[in-house]
C-alpha positions in Angstrom: -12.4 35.2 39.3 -11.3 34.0 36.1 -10.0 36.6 33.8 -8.9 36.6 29.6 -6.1 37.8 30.7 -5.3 34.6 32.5 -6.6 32.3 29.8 -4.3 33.9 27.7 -1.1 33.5 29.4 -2.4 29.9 30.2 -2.4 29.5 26.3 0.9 31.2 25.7 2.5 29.2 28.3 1.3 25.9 27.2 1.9 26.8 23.6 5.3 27.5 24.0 5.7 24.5 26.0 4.6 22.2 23.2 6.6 23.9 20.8 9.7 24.0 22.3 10.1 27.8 23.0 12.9 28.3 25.2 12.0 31.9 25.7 8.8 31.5 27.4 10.1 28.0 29.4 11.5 30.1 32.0 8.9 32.9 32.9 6.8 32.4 35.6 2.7 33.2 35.6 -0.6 32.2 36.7 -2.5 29.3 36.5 -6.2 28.9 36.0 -6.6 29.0 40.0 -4.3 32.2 40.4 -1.6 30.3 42.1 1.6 31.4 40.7 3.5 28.8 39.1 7.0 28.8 38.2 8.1 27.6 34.9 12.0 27.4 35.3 11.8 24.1 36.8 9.3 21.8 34.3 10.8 20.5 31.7 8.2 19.7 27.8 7.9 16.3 27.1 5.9 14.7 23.9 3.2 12.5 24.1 5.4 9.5 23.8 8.0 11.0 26.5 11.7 10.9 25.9 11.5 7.6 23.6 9.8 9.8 21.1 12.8 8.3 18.4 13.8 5.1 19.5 10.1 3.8 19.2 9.7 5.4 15.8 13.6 4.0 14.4 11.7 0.4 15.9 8.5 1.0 14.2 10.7 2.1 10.9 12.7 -1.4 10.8 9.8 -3.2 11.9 8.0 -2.2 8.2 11.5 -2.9 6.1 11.5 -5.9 8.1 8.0 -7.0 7.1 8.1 -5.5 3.5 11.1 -7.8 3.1 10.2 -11.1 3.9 6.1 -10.7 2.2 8.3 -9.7 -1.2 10.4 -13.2 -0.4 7.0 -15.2 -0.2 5.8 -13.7 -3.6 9.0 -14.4 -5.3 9.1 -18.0 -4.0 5.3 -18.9 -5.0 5.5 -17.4 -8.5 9.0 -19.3 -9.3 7.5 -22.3 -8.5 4.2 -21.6 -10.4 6.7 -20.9 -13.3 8.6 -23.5 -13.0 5.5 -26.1 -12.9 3.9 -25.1 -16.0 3.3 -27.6 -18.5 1.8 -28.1 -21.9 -1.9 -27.9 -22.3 -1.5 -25.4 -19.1 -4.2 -22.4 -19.7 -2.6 -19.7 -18.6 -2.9 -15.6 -18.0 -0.4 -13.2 -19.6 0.5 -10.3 -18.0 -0.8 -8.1 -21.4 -4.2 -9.9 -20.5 -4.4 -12.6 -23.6 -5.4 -16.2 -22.4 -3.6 -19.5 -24.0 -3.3 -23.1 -23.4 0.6 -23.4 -23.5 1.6 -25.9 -26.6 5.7 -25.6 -26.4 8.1 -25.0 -23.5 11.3 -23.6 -23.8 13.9 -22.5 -21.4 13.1 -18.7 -21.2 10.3 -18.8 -24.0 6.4 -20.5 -24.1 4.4 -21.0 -27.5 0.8 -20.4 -26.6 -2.3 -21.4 -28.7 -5.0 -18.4 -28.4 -7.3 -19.4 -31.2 -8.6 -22.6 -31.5 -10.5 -22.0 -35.0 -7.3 -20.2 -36.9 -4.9 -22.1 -34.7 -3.2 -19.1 -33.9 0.1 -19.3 -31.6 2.4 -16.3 -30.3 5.7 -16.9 -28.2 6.0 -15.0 -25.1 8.6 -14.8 -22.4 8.5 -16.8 -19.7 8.3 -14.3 -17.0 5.3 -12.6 -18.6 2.5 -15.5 -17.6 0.5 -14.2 -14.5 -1.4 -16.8 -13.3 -2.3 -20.5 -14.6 -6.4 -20.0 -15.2 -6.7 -23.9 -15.4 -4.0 -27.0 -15.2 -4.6 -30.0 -16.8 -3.9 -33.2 -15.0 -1.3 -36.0 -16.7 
C-alpha cells in the first residue's frame, strides 16, 4: 500500500538530490514500491550531466563570437555607404531631417532642406543614416 509517509520521503529524497544536500545524499529509505534503496552510492547529476559548464563557457563564446563579426558587417557597409555619397545624394540624418547633399567636405556635408527658401545646414559626416535616393551621373 502506498502511504504519505512514503511520498514524502520520496519528495525529500529527490529534493535534496537536485539541490545538492549532502545531508540527506547518504540516508537510506523507501521507494514508491517499498523496496529499500540505499542512497550512499548514487551520485546527482544535472540535466546536462557533468558538462553542465563547458557547454555553457561554448555557448557563451559562441554569442561574443557572433556579436563580433555581425558588428564588423555593419561597420563595413555603412563606411562604404559614407564614403560613396555624392552631390545631389538625398539622404537621411540621424536627427530625422531629409536633404539632397549640395557640398562635400572631408568630415562635413552642406545639405539643401528647403527648396523654396533655399535653406542649407552643415552636418557631420557620420550623422547621415541612410541615402533615401541616389542620383545617377
Amino acid at each position: 500500500m502506498f502511504s504519505i509517509f512514503n511520498t514524502n520521503e520520496i519528495i525529500v529524497q529527490l529534493s535534496s538530490a537536485q539541490f545538492g544536500d549532502e545531508g540527506a545524499q547518504g540516508t537510506a529509505g523507501t521507494t514508491a514500491d517499498g523496496g529499500a534503496s540505499g542512497g550512499a552510492g548514487q551520485v546527482a547529476t544535472g540535466p546536462f550531466g557533468d558538462n553542465f559548464f563547458p557547454i555553457l563557457m561554448l555557448l557563451l563564446v559562441g554569442m561574443i563570437v557572433f556579436s563580433f563579426f555581425g558588428g564588423r558587417k555593419q561597420k563595413k557597409r555603412r563606411a562604404s555607404m559614407l564614403d560613396s555619397l555624392a552631390k545631389s545624394d538625398q539622404v537621411l540624418t540621424r536627427g530625422g531631417v531629409f536633404g539632397t547633399i549640395v557640398d562635400i567636405k572631408p568630415d562635413r556635408v552642406v545639405l539643401k532642406v528647403d527648396e523654396s527658401s533655399n535653406t542649407r545646414i552643415t552636418v557631420l559626416r557620420e550623422s547621415i543614416e541612410q541615402v533615401t535616393a541616389e542620383t545617377t551621373s
